[in-house]
DRENKOL-376634 format. One line per field, with one value per atom (N, C-alpha, C): atom name; x, y, z; residue in three letters. Coordinates in Angstrom, 2 decimals. Example, Ala and Ser with C-alpha at 12.3 -4.5 7.8 and 13.67 -1.06 7.14 Angstrom:
REM DRENKOL-376634
a <- N, CA, C, N, CA, C .
X <- 13.19, 12.30, 13.20, 12.85, 13.67, 12.90 .
Y <- -5.69, -4.50, -3.30, -2.25, -1.06, 0.03 .
Z <- 7.80, 7.80, 7.80, 7.08, 7.14, 7.87 .
r <- ALA, ALA, ALA, SER, SER, SER .
***
This chain:
REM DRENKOL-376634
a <- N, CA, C, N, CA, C, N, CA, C, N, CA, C, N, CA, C, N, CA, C, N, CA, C, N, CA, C, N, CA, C, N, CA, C, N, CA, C, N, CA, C, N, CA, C, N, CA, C, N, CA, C, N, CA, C, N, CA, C, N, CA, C, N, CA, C, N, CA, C, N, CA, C, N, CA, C, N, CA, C, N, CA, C, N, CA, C, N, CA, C, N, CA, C, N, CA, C, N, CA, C, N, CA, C, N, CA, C, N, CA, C, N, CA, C, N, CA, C, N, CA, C, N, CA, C, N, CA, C, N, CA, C, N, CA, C, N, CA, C, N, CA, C, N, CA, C, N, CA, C, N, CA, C, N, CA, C, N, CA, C, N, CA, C, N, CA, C, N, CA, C, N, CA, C, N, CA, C, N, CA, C, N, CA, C, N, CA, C, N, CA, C, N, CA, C, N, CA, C, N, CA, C, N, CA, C, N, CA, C, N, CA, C, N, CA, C, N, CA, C, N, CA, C, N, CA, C, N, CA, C, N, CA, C, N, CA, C, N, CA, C, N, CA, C, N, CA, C, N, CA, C, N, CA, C, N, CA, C, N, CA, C, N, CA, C, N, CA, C, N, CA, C, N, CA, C, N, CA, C, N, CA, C, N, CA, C, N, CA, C, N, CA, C, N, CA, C, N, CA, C, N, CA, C, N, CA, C, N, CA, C, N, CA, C, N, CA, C, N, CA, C, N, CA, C, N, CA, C, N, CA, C, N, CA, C, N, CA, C, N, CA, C, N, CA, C, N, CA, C, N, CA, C, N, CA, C, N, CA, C, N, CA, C, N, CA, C, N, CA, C, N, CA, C, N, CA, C, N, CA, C, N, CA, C, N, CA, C .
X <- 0.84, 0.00, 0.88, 0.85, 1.19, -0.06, 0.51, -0.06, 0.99, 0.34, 0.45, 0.09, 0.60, -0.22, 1.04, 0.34, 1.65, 0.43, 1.25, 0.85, 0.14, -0.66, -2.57, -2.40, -1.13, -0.41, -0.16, 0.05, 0.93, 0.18, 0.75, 0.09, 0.75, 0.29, 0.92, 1.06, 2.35, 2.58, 2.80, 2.39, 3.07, 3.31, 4.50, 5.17, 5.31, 5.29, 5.53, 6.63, 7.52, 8.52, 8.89, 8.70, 9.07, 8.46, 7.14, 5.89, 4.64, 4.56, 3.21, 1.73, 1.67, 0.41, -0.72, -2.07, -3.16, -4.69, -4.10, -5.78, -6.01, -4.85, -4.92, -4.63, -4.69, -4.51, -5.68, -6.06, -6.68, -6.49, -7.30, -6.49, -7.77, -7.72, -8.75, -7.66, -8.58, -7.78, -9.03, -8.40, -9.14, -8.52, -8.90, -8.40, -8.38, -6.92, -7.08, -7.11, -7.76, -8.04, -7.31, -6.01, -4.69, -4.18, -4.86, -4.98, -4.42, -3.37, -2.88, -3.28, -3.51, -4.20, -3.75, -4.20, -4.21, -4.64, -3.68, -3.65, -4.00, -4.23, -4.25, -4.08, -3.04, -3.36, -2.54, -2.96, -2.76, -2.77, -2.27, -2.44, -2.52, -4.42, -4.77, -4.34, -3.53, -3.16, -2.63, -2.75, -2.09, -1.27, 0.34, 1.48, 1.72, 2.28, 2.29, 4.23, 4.98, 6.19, 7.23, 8.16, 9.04, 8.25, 8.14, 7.40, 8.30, 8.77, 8.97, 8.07, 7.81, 7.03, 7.64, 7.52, 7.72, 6.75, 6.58, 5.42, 6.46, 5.83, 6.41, 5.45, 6.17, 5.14, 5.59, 5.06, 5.29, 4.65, 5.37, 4.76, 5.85, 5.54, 6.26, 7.51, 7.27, 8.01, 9.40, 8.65, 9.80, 9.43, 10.05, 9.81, 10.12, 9.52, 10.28, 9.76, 10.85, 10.55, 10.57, 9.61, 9.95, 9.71, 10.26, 10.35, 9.86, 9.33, 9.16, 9.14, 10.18, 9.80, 8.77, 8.01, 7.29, 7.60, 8.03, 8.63, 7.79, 7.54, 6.03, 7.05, 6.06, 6.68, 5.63, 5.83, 5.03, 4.37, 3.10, 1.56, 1.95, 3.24, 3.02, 3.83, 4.50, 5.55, 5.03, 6.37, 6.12, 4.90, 5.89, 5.43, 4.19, 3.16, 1.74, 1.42, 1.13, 0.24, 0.14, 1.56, 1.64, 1.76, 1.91, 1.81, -0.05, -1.04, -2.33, -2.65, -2.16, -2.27, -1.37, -0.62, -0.20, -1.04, -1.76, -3.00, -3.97, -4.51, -5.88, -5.93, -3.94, -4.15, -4.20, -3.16, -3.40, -4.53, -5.62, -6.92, -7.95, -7.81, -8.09, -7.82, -6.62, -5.92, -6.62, -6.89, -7.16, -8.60, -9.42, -10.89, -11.47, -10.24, -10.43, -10.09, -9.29, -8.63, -10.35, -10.57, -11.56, -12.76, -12.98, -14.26, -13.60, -12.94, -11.89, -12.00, -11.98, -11.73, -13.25, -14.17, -15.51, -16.13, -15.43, -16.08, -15.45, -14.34, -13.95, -14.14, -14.85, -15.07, -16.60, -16.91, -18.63, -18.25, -17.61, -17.29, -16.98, -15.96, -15.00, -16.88, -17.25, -18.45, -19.41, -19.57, -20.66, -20.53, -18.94, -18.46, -18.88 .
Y <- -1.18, 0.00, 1.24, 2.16, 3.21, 4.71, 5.55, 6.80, 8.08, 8.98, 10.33, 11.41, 12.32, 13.72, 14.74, 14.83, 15.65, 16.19, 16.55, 17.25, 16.70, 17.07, 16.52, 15.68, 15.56, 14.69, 13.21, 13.34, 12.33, 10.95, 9.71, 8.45, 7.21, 6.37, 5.23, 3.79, 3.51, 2.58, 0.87, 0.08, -1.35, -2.84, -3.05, -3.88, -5.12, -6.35, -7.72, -8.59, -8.67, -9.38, -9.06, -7.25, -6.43, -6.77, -7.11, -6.53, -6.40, -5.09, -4.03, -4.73, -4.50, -5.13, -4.08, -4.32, -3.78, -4.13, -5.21, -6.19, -5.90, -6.30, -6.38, -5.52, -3.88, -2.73, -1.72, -1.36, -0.75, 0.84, 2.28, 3.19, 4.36, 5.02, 5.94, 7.17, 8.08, 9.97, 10.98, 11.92, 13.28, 14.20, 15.35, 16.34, 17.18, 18.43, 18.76, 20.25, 20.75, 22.25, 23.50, 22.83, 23.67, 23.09, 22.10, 21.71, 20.29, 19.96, 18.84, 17.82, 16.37, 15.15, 14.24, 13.70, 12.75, 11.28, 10.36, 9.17, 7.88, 6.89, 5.91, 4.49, 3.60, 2.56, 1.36, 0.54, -0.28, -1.91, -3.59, -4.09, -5.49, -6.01, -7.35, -8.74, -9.36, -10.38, -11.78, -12.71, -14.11, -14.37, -15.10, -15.15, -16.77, -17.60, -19.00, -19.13, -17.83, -18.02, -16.80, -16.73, -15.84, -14.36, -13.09, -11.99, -10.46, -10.06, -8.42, -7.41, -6.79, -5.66, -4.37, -3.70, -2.42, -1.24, -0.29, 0.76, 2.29, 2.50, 3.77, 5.08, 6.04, 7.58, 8.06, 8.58, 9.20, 10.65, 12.12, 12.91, 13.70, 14.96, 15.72, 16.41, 16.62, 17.04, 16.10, 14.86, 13.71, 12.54, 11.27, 9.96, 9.02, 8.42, 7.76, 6.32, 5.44, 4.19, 3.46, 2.58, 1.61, -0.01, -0.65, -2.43, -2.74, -4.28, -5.23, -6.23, -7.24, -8.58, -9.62, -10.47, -11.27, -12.43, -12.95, -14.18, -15.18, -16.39, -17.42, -18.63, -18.97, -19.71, -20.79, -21.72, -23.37, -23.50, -24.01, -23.71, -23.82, -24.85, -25.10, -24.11, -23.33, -22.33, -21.85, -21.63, -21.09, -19.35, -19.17, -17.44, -17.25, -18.40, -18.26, -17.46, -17.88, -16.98, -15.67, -15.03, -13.64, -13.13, -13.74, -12.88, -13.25, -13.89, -13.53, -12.64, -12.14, -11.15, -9.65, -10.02, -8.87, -8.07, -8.96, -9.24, -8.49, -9.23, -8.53, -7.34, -6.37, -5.35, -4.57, -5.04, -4.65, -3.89, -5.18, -5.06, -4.40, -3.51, -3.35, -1.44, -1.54, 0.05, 0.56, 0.00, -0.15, 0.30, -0.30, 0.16, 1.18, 1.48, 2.93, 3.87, 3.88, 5.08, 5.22, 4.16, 4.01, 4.47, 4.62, 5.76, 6.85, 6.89, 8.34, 9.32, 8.58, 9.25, 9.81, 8.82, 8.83, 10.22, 10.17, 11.73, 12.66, 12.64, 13.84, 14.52, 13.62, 13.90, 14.82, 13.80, 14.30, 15.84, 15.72, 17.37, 18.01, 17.86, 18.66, 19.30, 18.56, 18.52, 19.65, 19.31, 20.32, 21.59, 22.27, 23.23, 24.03 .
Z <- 0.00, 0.00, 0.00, -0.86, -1.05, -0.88, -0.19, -0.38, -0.29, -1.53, -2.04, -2.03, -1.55, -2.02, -2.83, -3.79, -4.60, -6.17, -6.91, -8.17, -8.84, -9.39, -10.10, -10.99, -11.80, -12.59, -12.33, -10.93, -10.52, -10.50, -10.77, -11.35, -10.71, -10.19, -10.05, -10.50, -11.12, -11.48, -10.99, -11.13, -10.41, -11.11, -10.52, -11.48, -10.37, -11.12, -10.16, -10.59, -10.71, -11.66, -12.70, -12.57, -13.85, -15.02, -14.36, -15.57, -15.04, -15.67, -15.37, -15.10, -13.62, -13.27, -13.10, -13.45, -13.78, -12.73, -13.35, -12.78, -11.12, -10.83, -8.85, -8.11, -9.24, -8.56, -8.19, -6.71, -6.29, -6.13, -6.67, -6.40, -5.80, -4.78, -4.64, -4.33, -5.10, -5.08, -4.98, -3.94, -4.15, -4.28, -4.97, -5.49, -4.20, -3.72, -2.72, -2.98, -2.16, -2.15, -2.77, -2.67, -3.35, -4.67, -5.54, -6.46, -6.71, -5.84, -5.31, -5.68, -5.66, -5.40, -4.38, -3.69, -2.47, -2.70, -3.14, -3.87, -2.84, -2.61, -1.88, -3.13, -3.39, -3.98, -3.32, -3.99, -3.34, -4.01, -3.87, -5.11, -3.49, -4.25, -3.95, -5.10, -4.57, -5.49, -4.82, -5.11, -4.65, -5.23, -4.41, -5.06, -4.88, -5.55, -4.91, -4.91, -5.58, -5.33, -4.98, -4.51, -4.58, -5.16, -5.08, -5.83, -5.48, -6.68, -5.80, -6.75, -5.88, -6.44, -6.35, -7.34, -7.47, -7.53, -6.69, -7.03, -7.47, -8.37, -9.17, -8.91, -8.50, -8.78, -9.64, -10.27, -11.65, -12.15, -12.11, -12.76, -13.40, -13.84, -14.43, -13.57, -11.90, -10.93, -10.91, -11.33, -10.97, -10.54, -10.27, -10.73, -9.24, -8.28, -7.34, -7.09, -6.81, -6.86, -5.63, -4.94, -4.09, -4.28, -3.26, -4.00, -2.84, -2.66, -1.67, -2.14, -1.45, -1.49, -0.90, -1.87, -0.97, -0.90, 0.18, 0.29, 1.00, 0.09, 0.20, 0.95, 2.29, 3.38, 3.16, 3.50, 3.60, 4.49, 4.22, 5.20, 6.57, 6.22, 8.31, 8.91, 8.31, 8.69, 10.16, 10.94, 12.14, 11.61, 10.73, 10.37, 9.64, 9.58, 8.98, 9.95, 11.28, 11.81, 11.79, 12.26, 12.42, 10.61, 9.75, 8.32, 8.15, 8.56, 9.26, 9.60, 11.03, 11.75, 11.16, 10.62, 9.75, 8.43, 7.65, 6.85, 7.09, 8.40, 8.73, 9.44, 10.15, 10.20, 9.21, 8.08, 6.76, 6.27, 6.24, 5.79, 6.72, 7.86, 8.25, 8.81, 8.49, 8.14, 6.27, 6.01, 4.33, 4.41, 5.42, 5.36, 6.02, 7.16, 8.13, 7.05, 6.44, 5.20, 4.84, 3.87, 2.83, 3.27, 5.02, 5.65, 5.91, 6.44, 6.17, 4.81, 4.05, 2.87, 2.10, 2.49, 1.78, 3.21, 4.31, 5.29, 4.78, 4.45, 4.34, 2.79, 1.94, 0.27, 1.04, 1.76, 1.86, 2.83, 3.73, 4.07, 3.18, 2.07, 1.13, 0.41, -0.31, -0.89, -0.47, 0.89, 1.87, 1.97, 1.42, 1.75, 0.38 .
r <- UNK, UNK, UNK, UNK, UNK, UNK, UNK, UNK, UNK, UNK, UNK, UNK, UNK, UNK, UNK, UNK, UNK, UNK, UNK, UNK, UNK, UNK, UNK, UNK, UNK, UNK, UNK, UNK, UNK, UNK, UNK, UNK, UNK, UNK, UNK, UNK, UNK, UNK, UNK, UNK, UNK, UNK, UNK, UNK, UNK, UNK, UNK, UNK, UNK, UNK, UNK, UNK, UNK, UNK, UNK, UNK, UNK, UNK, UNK, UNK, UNK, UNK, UNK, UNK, UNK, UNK, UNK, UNK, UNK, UNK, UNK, UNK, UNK, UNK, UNK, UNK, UNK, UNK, UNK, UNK, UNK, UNK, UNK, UNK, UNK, UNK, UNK, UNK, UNK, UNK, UNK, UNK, UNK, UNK, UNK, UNK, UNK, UNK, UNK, UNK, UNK, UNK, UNK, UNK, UNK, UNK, UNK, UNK, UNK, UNK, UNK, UNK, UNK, UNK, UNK, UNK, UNK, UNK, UNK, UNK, UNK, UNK, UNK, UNK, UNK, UNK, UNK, UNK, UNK, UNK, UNK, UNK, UNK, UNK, UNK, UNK, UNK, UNK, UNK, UNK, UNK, UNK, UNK, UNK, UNK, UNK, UNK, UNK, UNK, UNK, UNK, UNK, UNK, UNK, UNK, UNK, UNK, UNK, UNK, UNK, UNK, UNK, UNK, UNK, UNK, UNK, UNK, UNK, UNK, UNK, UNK, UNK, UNK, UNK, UNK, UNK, UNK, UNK, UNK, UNK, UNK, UNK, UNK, UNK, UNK, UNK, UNK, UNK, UNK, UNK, UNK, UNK, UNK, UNK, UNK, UNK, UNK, UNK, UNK, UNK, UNK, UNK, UNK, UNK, UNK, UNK, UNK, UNK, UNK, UNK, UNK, UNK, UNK, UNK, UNK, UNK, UNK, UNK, UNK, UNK, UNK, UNK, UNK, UNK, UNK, UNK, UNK, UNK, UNK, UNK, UNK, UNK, UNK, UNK, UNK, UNK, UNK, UNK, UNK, UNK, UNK, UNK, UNK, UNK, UNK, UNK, UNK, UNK, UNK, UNK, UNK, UNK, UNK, UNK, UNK, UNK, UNK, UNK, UNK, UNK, UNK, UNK, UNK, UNK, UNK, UNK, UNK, UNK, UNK, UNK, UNK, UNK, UNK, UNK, UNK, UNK, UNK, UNK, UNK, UNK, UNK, UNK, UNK, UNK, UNK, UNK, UNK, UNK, UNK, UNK, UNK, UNK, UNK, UNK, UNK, UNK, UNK, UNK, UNK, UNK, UNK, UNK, UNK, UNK, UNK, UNK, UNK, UNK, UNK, UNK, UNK, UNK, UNK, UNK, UNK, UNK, UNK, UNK, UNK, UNK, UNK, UNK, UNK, UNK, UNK, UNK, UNK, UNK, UNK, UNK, UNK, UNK, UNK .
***
């Protein structure tokens, strides 16, 4: 999960093994008062091996890159549980944004 606030331009890219993924990318933006945009994306996907991902920002200001590896452990792995519990805070920071974001459109709106 990545988030942005920078120039109205600005776009995000994501790559999984250095090629451009589409399908399993999630992205919500609002435009901010000073013309800005305020990005949230983010990418749901199942990996069954080894994975790095790359997320790219991209505008005319300039270009910045970050990576993560995902490294796929065997069901019985000590480390299932807590990459679980890592998950469902995940998914769970992901849906506070996602009311967060839908109050403060509906304030922005009201004004």
């Amino acid at each position: 999960t990545h988030i942005f606030a920078g120039p109205s331009d600005a776009r995000f890219v994501w790559k999984k093994n250095g090629q451009k993924v589409g399908v399993c990318v999630n992205e919500q933006s609002h435009t901010l008062a000073d013309g800005r945009v305020h990005v949230l994306s983010w990418v749901k996907d199942a990996v069954a091996e080894n994975s790095e991902y790359h997320c790219s920002i991209t505008s005319k200001a300039g270009n910045k890159t970050s990576k993560v590896l995902i490294a796929v452990e065997g069901k019985d792995s000590i480390g299932h549980n807590g990459w679980i519990k890592e998950y469902n805070s995940w998914r769970s920071a992901v849906s506070e944004h996602n009311t967060m974001m839908q109050n403060w459109k509906t304030t922005w709106e009201s004004c």
